[in-house]
N, C-alpha and C positions, 0 to 999 in steps of 0.2 A: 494760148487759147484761154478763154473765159471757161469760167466754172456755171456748172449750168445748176439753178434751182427751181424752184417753183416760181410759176412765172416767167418763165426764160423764152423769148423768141426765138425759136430756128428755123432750118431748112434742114430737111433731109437731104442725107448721100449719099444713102442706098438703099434696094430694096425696093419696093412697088411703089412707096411714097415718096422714091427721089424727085427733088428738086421741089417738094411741094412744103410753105409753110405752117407750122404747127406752133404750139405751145404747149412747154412741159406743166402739166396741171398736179405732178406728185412723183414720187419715184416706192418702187417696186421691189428692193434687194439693190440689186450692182445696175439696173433696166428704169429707163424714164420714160413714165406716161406720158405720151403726145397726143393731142387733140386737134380737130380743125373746125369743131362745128357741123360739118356735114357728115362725109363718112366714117370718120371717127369720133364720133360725139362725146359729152363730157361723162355719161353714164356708160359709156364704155371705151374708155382709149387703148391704143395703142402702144405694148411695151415693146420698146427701141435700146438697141443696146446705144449708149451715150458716143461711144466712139462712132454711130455713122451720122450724128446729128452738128451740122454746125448752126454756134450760137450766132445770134446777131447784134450782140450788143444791148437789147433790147430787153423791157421787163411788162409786163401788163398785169391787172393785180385783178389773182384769181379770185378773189373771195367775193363770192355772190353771183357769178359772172354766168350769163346765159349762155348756150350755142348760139342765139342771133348776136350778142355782143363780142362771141368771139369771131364769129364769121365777118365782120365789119373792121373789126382789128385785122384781121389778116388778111382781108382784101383793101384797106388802108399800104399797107406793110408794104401786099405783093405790086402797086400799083404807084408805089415809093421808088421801088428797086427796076421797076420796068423802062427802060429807054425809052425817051419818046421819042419821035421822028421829029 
């Protein structure tokens, strides 16, 4: 498994946000901030314990970074990983 930092694209896998994509914007103690732009915006995220978060390989660079430019990356991301017919 990949080491997750700031920056980090994942997917939740547990919890109320499973399956939904985020990006870790900081971490907290042992707890990484996740964001998505909408319900979890960047002025207030989400601490996730690291073990229900899987990474995707992926990095997008927070610095300066809006909720509309994160919302746009991660409907990029989710629209990547979507099968199409």
């Amino acid at each position: 498994m990949s080491r997750l930092q700031t920056g980090s694209l994942v997917k939740a896998a547990a919890g109320k946000e499973s399956g939904g994509y985020y990006a870790v914007i900081g971490f907290s103690g042992c707890h990484a901030l996740i964001a998505d732009g909408r319900k979890r915006r960047l002025d207030s995220p989400k601490r996730k314990n690291p073990k229900h978060l899987i990474p995707l390989n992926r990095e997008t660079d927070t610095e300066g970074i809006t909720d509309k430019k994160l919302r746009n990356v991660l409907r990029e991301l989710s629209t990547e990983s979507t099968p199409q017919p």
